[in-house]
C-alpha positions in Angstrom: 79.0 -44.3 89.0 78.6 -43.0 85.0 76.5 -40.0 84.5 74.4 -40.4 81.5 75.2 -38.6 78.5 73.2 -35.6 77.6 71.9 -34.6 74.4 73.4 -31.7 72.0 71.4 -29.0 73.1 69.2 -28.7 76.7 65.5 -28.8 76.5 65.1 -26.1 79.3 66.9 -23.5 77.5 64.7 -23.9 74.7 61.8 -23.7 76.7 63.0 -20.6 78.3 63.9 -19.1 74.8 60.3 -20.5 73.0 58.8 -18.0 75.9 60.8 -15.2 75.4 60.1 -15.7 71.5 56.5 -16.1 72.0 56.3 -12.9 74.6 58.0 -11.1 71.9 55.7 -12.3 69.1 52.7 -11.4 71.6 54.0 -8.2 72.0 54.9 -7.4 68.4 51.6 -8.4 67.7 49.2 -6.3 69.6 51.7 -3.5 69.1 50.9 -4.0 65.2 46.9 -4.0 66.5 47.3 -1.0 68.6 49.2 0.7 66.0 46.5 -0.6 63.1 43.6 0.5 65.3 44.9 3.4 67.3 48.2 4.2 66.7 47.3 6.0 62.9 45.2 8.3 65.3 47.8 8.8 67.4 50.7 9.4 64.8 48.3 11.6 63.1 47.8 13.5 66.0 51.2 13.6 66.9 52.2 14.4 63.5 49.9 17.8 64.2 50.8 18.1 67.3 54.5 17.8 65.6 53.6 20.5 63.1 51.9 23.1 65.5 54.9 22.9 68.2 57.3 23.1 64.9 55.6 25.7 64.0 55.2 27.3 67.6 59.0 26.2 68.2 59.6 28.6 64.8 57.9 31.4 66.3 59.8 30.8 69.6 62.7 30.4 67.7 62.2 33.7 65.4 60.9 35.7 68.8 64.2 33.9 70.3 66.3 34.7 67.4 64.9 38.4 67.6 65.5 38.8 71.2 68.7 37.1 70.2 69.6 40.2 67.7 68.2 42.9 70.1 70.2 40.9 73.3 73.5 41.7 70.5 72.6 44.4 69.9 72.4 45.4 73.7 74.9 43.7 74.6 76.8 45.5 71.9 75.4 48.8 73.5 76.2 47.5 76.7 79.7 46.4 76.4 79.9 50.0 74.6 78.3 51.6 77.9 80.3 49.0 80.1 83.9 50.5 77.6 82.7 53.5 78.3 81.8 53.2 82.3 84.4 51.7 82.3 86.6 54.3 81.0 84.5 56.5 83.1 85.6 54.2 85.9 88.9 54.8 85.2 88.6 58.4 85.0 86.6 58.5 87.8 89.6 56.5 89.6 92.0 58.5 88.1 90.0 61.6 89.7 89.8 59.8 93.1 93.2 59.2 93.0 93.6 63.0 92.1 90.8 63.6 94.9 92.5 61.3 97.2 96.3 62.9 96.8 94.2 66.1 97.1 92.7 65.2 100.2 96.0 63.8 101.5 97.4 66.7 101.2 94.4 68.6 102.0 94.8 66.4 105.5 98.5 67.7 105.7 97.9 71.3 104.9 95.1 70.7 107.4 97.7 69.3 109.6 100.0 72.3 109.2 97.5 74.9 109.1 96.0 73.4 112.2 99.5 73.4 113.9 100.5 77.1 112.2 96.3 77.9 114.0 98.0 76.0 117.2 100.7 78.3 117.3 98.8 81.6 116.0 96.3 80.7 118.8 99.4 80.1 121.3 100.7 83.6 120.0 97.2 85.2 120.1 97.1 83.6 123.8 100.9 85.5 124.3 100.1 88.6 123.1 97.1 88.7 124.9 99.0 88.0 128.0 101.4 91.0 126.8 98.8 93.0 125.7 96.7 92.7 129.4 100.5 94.0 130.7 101.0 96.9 128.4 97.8 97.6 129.2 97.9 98.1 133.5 101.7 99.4 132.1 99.9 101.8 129.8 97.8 102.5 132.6 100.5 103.5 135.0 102.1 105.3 132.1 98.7 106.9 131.7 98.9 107.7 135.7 102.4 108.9 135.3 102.0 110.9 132.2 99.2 112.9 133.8 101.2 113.5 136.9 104.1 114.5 134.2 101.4 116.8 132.3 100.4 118.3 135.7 104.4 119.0 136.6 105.1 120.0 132.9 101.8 122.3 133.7 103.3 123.3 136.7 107.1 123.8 135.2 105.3 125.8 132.2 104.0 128.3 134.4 107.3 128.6 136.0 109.3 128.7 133.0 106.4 131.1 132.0 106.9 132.9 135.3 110.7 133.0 134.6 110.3 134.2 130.9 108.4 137.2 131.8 111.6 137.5 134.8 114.1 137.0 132.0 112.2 139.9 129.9 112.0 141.8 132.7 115.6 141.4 133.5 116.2 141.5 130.0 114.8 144.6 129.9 117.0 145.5 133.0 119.6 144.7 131.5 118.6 146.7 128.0 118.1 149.4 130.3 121.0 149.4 132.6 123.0 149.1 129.4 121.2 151.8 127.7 122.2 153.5 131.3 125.6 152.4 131.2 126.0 153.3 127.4 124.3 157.0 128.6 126.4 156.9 131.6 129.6 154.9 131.8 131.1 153.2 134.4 134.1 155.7 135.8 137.2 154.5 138.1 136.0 157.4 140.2 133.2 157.6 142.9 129.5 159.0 141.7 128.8 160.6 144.8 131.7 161.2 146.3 134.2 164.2 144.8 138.1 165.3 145.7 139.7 168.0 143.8 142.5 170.2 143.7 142.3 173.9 142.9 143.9 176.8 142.7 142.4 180.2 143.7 144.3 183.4 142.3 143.6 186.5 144.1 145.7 189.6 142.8 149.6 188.3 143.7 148.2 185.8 145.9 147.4 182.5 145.4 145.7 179.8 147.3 146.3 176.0 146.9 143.1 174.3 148.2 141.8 170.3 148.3 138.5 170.2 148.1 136.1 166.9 149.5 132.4 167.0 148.8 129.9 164.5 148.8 126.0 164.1 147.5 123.3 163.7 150.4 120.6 164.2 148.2 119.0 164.6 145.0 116.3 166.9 143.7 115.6 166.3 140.0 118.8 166.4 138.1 120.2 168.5 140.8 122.8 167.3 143.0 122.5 168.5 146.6 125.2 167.8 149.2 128.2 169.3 151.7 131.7 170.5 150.7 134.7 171.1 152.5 138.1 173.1 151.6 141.5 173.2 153.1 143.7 175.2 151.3 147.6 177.5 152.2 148.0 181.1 151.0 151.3 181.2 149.0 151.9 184.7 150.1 150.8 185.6 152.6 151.4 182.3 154.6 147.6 181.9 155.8 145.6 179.1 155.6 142.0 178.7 154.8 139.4 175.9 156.0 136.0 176.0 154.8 132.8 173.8 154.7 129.5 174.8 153.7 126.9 173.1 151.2 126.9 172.9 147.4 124.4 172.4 144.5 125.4 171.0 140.9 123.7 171.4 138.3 123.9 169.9 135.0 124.6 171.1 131.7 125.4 168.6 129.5 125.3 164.6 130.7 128.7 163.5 132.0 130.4 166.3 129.8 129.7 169.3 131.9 127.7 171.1 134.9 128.2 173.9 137.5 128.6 173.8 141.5 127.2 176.4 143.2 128.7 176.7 146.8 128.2 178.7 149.9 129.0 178.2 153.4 131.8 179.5 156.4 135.4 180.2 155.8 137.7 180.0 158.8 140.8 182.4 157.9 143.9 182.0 159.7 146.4 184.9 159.2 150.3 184.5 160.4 149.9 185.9 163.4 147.1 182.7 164.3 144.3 184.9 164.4 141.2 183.4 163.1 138.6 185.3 161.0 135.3 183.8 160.4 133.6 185.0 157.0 131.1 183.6 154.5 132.1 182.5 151.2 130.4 182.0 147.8 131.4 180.4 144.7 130.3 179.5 141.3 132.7 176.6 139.5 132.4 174.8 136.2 133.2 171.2 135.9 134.4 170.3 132.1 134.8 166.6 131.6 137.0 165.7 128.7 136.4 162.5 128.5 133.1 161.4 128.2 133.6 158.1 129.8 135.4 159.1 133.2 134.8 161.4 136.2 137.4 163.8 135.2 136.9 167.4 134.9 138.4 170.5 134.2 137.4 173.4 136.8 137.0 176.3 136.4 135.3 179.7 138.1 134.8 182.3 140.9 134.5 182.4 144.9 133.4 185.8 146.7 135.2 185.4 150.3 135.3 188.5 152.7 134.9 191.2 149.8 137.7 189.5 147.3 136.9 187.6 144.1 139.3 185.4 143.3 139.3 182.8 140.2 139.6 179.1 140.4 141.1 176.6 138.2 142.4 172.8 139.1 141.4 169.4 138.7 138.6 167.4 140.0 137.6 163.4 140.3 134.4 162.1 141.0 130.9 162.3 141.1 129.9 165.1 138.0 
């Protein structure tokens, strides 16, 4: 079936655009009566409005521009402080490093010293120990030394004791030498004498040994017995005697005299015996000093005769 043929242009589109033409003329128009009646006012007092912010947006814009200037400026100071903190910063981390090193090895040394305080305390500790020993050692040296003082005491009063023996047998010995220097030490007896003599009578002649020995002494006198045995040449007698002498001394171990007296028994050649007394005085002569040697010489009264003696005599002075 054939559609029929439309015209050029469609009727409802006009429509549609007629409206939108007529809403717009509508609109225009009471936009032109709004601005007529009311909108001078309003521009007007926009246009015021316009003006007073403007001029209130100046102001805020001067005081912002301002604060603008002095926020520069600040921020020029404060990037200056913030260089310079910051620099400070950096010093101040340099110095902690510094401080940090230094406190590292503060931590080390405190390490060692603690160790090194460790081993002083372990030495203190030690020598304590050692000390607490010496000491009960010092103690029983202390106990020891007193019983050394009190045996030193003891030893000093015997070495004091045996000082004044030492000077006393010093002065012994001082003496005995000063004794023995007076009176020498002889070969021959002190006490005890033998001697050999000869007694001349006129032509006769008697050869005698003569023993005598000291019993006691009186002073420097020499008290003690003698005895004789002697052979006439002669007249072929023989003559024992034996009585008692005394010597006394002229000079020390150089010379002194015997004085005798006692019984003679006098055998003639026929043996008869006659008893008489005798007497007789004799000097002893030493030559030298230092021995019991001596010289004699002197006299003996026997029944009525005198007769002189000389010989040789050994021992005691």
């Amino acid at each position: 079936m054939a559609t029929p043929e439309r015209g050029k242009y469609n009727l409802g589109f006009l429509l549609i655009i007629l409206d939108v033409v007529m809403l717009i003329l509508l609109f225009a128009g009471a936009a032109y009566y709004h601005y007529n009646t009311r909108g001078v006012v309003t521009i007007a007092e926009s246009e015021e409005k316009r003006q007073q912010t403007l001029a209130e947006y100046q102001e805020e814009v001067a005081r912002y521009k301002q604060k603008i200037v002095d926020a520069e400026q600040k921020r020029s100071e404060t990037i200056l402080d913030r260089n310079a903190l910051i620099e400070q910063a950096k010093q101040i981390d340099e110095r902690i490093k510094i401080e940090h090193q230094q406190i590292q090895d503060y931590k080390k040394r405190d390490a060692e010293l603690t160790d090194q305080f460790v081993d002083l305390r372990r030495e203190i500790d030690r020598t304590d120990d050692q000390r607490r020993s010496k000491q009960a050692e010092i103690l029983e040296r202390r106990e020891e030394i007193r019983g050394l003082e009190e045996t030193v005491a003891g030893l000093r009063s015997e070495i004091a004791d045996s000082l004044s023996r030492r000077d006393g047998i010093e002065n012994d010995i001082a003496a005995l030498r000063r004794e023995r220097q007076r009176d020498p030490v002889s070969v021959f007896p002190p006490n005890a004498a033998v001697a050999s003599v000869v007694e001349m009578e006129g032509s006769d002649q008697v050869f005698a040994v003569s023993l005598s020995g000291v019993l006691k002494q009186f002073g420097e006198v020499n008290v003690g017995l003698t005895g004789n045995l002697g052979l006439a040449r002669e007249s072929e007698s023989s003559v024992k005697e034996g009585g008692v002498f005394a010597n006394i001394p002229l000079a020390f171990r150089r010379a002194s005299v015997d004085l005798e007296t006692g019984l003679a028994s006098l055998r003639g050649p026929s043996g008869n015996d006659d008893l008489a007394g005798f007497a007789g005085a004799t000097l002893r002569y030493a030559p030298l000093r230092k021995e019991r040697l001596f010289l004699l010489a002197g006299t003996k009264y026997r029944q009525d005769d005198v007769s002189i003696r000389l010989g040789l005599g050994f021992g005691r002075r």
